[in-house]
C-alpha positions as CSV (number, residue, x, y, z in Angstrom):
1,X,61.8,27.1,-84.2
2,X,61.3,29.2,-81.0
3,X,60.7,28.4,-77.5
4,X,57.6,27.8,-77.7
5,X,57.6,24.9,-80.2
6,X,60.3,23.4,-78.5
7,X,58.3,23.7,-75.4
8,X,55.3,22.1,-77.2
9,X,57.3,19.4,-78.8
10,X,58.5,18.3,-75.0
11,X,55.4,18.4,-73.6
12,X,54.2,16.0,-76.8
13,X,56.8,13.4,-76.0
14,X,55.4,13.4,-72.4
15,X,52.6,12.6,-73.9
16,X,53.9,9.7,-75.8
17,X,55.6,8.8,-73.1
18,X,52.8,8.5,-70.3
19,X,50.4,6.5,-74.0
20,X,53.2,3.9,-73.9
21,X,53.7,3.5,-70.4
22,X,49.9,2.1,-70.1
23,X,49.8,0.5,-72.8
24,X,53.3,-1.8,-72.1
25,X,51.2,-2.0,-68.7
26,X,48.9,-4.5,-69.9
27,X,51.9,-6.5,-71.4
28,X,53.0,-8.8,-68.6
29,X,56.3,-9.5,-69.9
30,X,57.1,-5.8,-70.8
31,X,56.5,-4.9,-67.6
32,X,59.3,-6.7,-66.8
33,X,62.0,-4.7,-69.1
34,X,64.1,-2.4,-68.3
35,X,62.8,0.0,-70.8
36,X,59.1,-0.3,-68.9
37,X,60.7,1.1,-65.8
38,X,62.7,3.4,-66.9
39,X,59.8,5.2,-68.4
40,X,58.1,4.4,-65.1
41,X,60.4,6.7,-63.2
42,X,59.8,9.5,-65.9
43,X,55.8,9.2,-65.5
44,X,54.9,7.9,-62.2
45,X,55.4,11.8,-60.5
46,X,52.5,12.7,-62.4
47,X,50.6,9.9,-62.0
48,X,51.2,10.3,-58.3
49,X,48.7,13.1,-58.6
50,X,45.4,11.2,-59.3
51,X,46.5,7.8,-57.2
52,X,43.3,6.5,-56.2
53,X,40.9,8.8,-58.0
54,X,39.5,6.6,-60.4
55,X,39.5,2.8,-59.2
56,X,36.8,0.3,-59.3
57,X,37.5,-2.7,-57.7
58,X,41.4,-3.6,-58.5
59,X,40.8,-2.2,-61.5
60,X,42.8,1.2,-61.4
61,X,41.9,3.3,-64.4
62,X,43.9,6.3,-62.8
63,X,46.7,6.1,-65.6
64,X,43.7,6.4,-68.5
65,X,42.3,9.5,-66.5
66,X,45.8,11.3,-66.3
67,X,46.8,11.1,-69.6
68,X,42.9,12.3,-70.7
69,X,43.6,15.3,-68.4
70,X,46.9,15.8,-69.8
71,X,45.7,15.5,-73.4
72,X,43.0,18.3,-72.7
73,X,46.0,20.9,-70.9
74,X,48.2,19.9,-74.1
75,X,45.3,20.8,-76.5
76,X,44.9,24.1,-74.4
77,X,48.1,24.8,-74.4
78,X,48.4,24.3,-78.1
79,X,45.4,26.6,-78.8
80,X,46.2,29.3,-77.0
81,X,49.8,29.8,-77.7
């Protein structure tokens, strides 16, 4: 395993991480675990790029367009290295 996979399998577990985060979002009680914000301080600096991009209403579908974006960089990534 070289750097590269290693830097692949990180970025992959950010992944994971910002998938769970918004889906424990919609879980009223997990949003009160410590676990839920604890992940929150590892994601929200990237979500903190696209705050207010995507929102309809109080609907705030910003978190579903980050991790789409993110997805397509990871898939680049993955191609080209």
């Amino acid at each position: 395993m070289d750097i590269i996979d290693i830097l692949l399998l990180i970025l992959r577990a950010y992944y994971y991480m910002i998938f769970l985060f918004i889906l424990l979002g919609w879980i009223v009680e997990a949003r009160k675990s410590s676990f839920y914000h604890m992940l929150g301080v590892i994601v929200e600096p990237f979500f903190r790029v696209f705050k207010g991009w995507f929102v309809f209403g109080q609907l705030d579908f910003t978190p579903l367009l980050g991790l789409f974006l993110y997805n397509i960089l990871l898939e680049f990534i993955s191609a080209n290295l």
